[in-house]
Structure formats: C-alpha cells, structure tokens
VEXLUMZA-523674 format. One line per 5 residues: number of its first residue (from 1); for each residue z, x, y of N, C-alpha, C, O, CB. Coordinates in steps of 0.1 Angstrom, whole numbers, padded with zeros to 4 digits, always signed. Each point is the difference from the previous one (the first is absolute). Glycine has a CB too. Layout:
<atoms>
NUM	Z:X:Y:Z:X:Y:Z:X:Y:Z:X:Y:Z:X:Y ~ ... $
</atoms>
This chain:
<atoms>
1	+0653:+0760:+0547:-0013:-0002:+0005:-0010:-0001:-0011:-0001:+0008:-0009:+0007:+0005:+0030 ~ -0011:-0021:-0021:-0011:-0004:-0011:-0015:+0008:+0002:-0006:+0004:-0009:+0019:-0029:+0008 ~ -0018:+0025:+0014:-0014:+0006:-0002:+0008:+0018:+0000:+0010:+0004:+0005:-0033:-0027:+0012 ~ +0012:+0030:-0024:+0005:+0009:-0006:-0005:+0011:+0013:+0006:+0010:+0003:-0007:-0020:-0031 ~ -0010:+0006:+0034:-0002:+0009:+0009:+0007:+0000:+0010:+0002:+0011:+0005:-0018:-0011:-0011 $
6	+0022:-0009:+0011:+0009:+0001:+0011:+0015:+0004:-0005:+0009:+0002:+0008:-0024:-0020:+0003 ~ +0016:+0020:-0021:+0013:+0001:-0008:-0001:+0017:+0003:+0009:+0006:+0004:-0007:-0030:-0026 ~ -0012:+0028:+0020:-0006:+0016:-0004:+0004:+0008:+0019:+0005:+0010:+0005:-0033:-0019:-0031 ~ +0020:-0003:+0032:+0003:+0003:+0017:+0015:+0003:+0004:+0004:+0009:+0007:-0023:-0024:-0001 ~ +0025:+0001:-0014:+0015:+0004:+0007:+0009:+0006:-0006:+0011:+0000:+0006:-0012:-0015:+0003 $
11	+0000:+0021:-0021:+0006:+0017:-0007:-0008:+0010:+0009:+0006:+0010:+0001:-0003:-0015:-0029 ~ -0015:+0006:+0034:-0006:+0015:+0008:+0010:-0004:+0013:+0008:+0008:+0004:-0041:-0003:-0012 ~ +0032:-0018:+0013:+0005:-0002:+0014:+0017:+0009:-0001:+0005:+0008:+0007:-0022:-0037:-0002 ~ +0023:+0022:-0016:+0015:+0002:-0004:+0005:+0019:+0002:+0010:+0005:+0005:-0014:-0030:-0026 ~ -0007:+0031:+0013:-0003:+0014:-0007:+0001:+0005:+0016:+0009:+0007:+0004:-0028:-0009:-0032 $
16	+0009:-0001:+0036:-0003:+0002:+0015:+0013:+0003:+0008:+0003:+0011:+0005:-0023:-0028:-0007 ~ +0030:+0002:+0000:+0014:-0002:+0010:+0008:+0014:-0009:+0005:+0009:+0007:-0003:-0044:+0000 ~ -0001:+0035:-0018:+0012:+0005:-0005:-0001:+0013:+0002:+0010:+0007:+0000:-0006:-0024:-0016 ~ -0017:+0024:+0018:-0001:+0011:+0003:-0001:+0003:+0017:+0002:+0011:+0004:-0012:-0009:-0029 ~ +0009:-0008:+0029:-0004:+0000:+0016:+0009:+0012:+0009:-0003:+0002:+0011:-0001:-0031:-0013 $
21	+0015:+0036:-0005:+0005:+0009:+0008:-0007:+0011:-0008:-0003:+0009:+0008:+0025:-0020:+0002 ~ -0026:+0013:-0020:-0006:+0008:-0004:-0009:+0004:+0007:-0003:+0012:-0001:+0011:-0017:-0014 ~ -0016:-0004:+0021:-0015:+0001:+0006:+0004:+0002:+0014:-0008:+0008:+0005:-0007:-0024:-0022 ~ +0025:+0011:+0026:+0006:+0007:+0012:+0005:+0013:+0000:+0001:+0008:+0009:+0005:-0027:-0004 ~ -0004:+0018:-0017:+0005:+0021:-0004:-0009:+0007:-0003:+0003:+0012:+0000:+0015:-0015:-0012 $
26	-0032:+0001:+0010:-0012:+0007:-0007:-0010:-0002:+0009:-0007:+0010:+0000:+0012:-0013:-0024 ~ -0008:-0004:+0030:-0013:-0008:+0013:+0005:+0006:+0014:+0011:-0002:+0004:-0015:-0027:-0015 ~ -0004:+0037:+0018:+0004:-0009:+0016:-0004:-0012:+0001:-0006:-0008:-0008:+0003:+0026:+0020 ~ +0007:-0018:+0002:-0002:-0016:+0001:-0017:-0004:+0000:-0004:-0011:-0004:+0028:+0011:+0020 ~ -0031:+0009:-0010:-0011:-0005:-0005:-0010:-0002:-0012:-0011:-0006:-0001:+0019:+0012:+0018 $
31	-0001:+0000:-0022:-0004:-0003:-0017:+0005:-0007:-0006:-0006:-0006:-0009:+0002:+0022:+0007 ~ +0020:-0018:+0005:+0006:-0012:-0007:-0007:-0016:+0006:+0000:-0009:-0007:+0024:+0026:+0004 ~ -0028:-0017:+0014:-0002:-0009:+0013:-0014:-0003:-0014:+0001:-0009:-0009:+0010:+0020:+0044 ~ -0020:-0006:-0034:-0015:+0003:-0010:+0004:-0003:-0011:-0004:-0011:-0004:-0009:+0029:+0013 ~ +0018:-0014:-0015:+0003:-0005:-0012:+0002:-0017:-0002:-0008:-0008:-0005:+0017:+0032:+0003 $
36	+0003:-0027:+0007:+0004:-0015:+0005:-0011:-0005:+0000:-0005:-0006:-0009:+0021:+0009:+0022 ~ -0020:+0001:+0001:-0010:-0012:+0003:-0014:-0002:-0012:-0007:-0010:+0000:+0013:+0014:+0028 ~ -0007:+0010:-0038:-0014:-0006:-0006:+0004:-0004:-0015:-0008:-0005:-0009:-0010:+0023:+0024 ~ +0032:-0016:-0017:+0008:-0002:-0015:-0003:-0011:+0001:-0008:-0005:-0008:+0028:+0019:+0004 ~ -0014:-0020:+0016:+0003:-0017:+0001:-0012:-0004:+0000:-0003:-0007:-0010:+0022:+0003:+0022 $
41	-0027:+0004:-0004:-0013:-0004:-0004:-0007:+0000:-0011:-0008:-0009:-0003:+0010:+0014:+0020 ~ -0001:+0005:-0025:-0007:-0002:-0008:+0012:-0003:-0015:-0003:+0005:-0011:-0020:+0011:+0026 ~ +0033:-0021:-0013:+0007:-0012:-0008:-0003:-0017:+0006:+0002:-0010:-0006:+0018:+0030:+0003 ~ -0024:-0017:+0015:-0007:-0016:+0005:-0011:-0002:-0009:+0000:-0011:-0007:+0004:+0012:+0033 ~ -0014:+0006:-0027:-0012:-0003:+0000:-0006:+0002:-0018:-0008:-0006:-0007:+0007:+0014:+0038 $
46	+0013:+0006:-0036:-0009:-0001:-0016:+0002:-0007:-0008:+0012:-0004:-0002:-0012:+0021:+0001 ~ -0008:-0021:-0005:+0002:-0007:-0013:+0000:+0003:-0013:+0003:-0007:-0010:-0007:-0003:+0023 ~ -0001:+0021:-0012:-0002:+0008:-0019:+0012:+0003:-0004:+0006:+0010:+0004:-0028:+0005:-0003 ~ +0028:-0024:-0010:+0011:+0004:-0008:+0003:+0014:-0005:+0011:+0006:+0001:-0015:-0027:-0008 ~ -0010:+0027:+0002:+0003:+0010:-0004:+0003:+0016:+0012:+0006:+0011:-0002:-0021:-0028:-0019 $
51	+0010:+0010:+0031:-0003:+0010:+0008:+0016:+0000:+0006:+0004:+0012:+0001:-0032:-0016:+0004 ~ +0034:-0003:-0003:+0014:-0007:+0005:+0010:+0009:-0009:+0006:+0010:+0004:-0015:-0039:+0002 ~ +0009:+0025:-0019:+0008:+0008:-0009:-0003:+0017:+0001:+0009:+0007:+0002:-0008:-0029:-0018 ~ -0012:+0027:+0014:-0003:+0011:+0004:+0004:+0008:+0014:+0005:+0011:+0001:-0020:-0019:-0016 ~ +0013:-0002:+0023:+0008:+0003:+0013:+0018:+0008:+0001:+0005:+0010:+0005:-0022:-0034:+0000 $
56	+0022:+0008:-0016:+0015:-0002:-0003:+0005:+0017:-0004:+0008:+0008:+0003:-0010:-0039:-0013 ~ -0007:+0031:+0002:+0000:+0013:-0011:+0001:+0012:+0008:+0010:+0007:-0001:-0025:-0016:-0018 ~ +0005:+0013:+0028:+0000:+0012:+0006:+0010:-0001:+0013:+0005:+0010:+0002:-0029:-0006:-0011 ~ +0028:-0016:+0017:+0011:+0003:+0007:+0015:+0000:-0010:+0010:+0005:+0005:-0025:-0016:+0016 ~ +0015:+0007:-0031:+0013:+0000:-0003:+0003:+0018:-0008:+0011:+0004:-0005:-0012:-0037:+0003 $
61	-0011:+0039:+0003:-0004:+0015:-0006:+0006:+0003:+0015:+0012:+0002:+0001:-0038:+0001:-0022 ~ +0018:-0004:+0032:-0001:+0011:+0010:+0012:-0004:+0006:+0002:+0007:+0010:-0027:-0002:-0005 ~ +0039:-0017:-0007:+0009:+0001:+0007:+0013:+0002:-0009:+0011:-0004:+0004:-0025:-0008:+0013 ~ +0009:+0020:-0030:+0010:+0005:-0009:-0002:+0018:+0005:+0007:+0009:-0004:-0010:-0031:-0019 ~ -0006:+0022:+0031:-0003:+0013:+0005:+0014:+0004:+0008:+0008:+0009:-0003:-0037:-0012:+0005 $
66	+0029:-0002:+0005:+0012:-0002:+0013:-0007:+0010:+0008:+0001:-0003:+0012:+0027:-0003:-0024 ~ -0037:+0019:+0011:-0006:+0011:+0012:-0013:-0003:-0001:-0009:+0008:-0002:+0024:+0012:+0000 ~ -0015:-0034:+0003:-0019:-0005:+0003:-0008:-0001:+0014:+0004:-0009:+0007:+0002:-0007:-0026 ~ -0015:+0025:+0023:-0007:-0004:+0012:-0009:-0009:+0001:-0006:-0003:-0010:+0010:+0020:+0014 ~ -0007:-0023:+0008:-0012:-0004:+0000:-0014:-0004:-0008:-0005:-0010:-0003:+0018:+0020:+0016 $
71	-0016:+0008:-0014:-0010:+0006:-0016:+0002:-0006:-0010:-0008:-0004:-0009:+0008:+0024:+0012 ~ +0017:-0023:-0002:+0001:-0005:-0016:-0005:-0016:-0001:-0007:-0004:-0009:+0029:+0021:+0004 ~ -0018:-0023:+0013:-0005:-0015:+0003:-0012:-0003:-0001:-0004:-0012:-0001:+0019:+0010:+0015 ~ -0026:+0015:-0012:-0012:-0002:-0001:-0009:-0003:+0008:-0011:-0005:-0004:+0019:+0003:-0009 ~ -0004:+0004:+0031:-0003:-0002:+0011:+0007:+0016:+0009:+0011:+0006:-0001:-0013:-0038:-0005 $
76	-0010:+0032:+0015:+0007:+0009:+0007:-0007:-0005:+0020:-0011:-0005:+0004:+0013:+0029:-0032 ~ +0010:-0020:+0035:+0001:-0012:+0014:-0014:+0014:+0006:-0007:-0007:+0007:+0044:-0009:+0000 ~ -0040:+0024:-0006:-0010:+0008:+0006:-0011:-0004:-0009:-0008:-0002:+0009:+0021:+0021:+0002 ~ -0019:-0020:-0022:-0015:-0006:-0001:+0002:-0014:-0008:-0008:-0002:-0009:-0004:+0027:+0009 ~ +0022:-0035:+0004:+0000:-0009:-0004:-0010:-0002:-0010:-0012:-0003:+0003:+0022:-0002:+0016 $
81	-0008:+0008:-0031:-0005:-0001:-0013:+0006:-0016:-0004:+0010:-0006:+0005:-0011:+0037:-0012 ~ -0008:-0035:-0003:+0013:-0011:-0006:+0008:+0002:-0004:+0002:+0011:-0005:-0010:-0020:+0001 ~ +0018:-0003:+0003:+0014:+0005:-0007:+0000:-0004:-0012:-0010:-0007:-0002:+0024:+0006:+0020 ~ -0005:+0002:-0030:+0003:-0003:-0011:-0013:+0006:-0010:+0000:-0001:-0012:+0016:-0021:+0021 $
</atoms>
C-alpha cells in the first residue's frame, strides 16, 4: 500500500482481527459491540498519521495485557466517555 495512512489503518484493522477473541474474552457483548462500532469508525474517518500510530501503540500495549477491561481501552459502556 503506498499511501501511508491507509497502510497505518490496515495494521490497526489487522491488530483488531488477530486479537478479536481476546476482546470476546475481556468485553461483554456490550462493550465489545461499542467498541466495534466506534474503533471502526473512527479508522474510517482519521486521518492524522500520527494519531493512527499512537493508537497502533496503545492497542498493541493493552492487548499484550491479555486481563484488559473496558477501562483499559479507554472507554467505559455506563458513562460513555470517549474511547482510545
């Protein structure tokens, strides 16, 4: 992939799949469900390189955790704070 930002999206997207039981093991469903839907979204929509890699960085921290909640993601499903 040549543009670098989108290159950056589809290592978070990748980081996302490969852990995905991890996050069925750590989420209910409604938190995993929230997460999803605002991860992806907001891999649609950013474009700050830098923000993207920083992103990369702290999920690939919080899913070396393997006993990560919610909290750790940086969102919580009762006062819907932002995530990341």
């Amino acid at each position: 992939i040549k543009n670098s930002t989108l290159a950056l999206k589809k290592q978070l997207f990748t980081l996302i799949d490969k852990n995905l039981n991890l996050l069925i093991k750590n989420l209910n469903t409604a938190e995993l469900n929230n997460f999803l839907k605002e991860y992806l979204s907001f891999l649609k929509y950013e474009k700050n390189e830098e923000i993207l890699q920083q992103s990369f960085r702290n999920l690939n921290g919080i899913f070396g955790n393997k006993n990560f909640t919610a909290y750790d993601l940086g969102f919580s499903i009762q006062n819907n704070d932002e995530p990341f």
